[in-house]
Backbone as CSV, one residue per row, in Angstrom:
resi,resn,N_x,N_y,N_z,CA_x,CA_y,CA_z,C_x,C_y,C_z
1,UNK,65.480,-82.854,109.612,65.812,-83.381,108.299,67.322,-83.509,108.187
2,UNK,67.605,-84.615,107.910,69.176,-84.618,107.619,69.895,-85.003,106.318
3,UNK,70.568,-84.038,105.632,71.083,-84.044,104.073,72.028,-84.176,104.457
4,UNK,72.633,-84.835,103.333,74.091,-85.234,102.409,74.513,-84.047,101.765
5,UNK,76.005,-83.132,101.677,76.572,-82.653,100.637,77.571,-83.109,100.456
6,UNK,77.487,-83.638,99.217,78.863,-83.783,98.355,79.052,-82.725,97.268
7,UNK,80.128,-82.973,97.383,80.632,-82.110,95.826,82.565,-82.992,95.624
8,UNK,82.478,-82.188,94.560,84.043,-82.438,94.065,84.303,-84.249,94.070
9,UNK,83.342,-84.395,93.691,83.319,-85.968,93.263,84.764,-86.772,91.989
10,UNK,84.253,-85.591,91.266,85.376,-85.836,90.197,85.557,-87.129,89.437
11,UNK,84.303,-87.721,88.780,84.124,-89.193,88.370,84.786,-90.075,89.518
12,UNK,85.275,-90.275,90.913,85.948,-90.883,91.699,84.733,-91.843,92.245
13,UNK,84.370,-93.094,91.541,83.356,-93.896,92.103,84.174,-94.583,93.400
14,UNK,84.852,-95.256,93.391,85.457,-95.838,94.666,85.181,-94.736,95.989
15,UNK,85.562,-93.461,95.778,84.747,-92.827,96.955,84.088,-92.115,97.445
16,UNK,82.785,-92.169,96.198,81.588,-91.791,96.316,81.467,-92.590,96.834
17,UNK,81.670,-94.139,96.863,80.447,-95.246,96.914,80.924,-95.497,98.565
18,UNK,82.481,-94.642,98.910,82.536,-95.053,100.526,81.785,-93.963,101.353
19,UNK,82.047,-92.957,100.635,80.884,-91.996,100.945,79.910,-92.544,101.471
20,UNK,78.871,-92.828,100.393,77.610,-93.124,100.500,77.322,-94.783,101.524
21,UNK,78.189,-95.359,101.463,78.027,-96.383,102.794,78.621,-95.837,104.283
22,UNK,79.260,-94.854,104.353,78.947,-94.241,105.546,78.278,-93.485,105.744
23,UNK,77.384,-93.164,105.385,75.909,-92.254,105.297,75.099,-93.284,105.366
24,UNK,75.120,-94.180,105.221,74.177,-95.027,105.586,74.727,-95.550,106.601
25,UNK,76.325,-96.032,107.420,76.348,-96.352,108.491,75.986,-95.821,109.404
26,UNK,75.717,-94.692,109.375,75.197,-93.447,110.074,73.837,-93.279,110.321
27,UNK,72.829,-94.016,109.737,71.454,-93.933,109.632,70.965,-93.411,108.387
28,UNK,71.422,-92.881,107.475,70.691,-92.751,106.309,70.834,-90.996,106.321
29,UNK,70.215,-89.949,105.230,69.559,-89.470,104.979,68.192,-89.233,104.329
30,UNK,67.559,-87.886,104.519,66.564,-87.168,103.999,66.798,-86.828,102.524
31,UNK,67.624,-86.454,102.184,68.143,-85.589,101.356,69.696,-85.926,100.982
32,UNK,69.845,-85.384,99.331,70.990,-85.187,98.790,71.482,-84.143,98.280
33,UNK,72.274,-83.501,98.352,72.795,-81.980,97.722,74.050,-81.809,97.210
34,UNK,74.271,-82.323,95.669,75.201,-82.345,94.898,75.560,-81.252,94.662
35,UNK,76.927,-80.720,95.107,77.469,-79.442,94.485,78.410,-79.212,93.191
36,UNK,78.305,-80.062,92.781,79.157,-79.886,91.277,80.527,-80.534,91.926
37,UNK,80.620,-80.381,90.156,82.262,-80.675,89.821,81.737,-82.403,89.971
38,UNK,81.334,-83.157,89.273,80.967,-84.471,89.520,81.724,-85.345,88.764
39,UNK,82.019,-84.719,87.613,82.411,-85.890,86.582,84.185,-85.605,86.069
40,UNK,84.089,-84.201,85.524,85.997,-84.198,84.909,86.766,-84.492,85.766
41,UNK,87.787,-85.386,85.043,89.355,-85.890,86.106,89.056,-87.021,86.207
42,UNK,88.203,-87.792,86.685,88.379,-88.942,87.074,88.163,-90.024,86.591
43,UNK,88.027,-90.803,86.596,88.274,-92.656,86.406,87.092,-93.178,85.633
44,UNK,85.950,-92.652,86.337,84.684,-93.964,86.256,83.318,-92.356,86.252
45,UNK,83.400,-91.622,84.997,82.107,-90.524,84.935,80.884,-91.014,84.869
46,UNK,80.901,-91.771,84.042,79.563,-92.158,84.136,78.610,-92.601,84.875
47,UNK,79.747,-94.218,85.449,79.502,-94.364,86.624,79.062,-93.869,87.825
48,UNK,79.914,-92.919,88.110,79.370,-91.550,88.785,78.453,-90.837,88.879
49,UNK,77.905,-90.486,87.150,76.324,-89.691,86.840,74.870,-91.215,87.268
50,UNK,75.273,-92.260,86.698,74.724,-93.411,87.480,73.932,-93.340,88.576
51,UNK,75.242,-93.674,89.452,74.874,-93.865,91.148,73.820,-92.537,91.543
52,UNK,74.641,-91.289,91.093,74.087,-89.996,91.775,72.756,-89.744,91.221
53,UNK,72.349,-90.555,89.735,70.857,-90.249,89.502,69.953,-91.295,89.884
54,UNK,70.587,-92.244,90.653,69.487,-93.071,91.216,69.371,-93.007,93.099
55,UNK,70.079,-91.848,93.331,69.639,-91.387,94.771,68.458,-90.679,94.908
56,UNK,67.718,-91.087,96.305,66.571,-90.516,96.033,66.328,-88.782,96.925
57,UNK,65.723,-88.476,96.609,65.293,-86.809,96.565,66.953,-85.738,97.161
58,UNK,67.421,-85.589,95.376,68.521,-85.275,95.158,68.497,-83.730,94.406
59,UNK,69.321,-82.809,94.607,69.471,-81.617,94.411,71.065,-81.415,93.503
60,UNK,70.840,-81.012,92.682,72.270,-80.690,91.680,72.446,-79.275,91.305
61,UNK,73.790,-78.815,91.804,73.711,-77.747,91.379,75.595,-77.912,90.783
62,UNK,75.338,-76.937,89.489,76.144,-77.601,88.302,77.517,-76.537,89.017
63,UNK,78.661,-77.313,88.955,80.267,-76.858,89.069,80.755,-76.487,88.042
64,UNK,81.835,-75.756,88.177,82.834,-75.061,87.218,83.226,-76.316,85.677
65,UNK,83.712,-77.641,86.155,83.649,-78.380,85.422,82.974,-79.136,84.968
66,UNK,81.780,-79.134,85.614,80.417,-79.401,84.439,80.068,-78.866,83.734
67,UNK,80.179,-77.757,83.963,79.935,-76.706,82.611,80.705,-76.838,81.169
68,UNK,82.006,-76.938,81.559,82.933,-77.299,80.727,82.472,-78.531,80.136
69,UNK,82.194,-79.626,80.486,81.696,-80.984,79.791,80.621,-80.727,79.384
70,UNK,79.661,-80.346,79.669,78.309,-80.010,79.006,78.244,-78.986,78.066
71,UNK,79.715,-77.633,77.521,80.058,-77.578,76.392,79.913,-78.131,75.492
72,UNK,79.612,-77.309,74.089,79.780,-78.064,72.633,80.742,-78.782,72.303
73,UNK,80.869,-79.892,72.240,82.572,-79.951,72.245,83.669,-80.178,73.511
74,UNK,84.731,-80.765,73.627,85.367,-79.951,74.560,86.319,-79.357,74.803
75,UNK,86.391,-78.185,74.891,86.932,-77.156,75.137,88.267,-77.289,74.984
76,UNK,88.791,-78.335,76.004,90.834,-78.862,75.650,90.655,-78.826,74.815
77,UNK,90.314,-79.848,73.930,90.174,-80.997,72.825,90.171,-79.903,71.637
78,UNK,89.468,-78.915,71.612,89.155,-77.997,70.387,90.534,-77.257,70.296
79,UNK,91.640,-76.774,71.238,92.313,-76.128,71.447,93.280,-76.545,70.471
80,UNK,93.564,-75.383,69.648,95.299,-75.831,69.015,96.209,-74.981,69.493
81,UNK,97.370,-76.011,69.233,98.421,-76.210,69.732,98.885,-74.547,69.478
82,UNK,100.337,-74.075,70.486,100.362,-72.651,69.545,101.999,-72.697,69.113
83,UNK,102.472,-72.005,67.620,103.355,-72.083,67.676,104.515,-71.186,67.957
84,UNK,105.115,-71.591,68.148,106.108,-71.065,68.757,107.171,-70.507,67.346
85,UNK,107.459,-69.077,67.534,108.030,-69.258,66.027,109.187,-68.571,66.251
86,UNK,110.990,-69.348,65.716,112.158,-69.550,65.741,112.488,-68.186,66.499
């Protein structure tokens, strides 16, 4: 059986998608095994959640910064500022 791991994708579709055409220049896989960290930082997330949910017999296991996005909210974003006082 021969699997794919990726991880640390980081919304980076341009090279997931070179990724995934050299895995197929290669003959293909059996299997996919997403290790997290897929989407914060980068360019094109969605895109990203996309491609990776239409691979077939795929395994996800959630990263440090998925967690963070799949938060109520997010987490930066909620943060205030602190002040600094004279």
């Amino acid at each position: 059986m021969r699997i794919a791991i990726l991880d640390d994708i980081h919304g980076n579709e341009l090279a997931l998608n070179a990724v995934l055409r050299d895995i197929e220049a290669r003959g293909g896989v059996n299997a996919y095994w997403i290790l997290g960290d897929l989407v914060a930082l980068g360019p094109q997330p969605v895109r990203v959640l996309e491609i990776l949910s239409g691979l077939p017999n795929t395994r996800f296991i959630r990263g440090n910064t998925d967690a963070s996005c799949l938060a109520t909210g997010n987490p930066r974003a909620s943060r205030k500022p602190k002040v600094i006082p004279r």
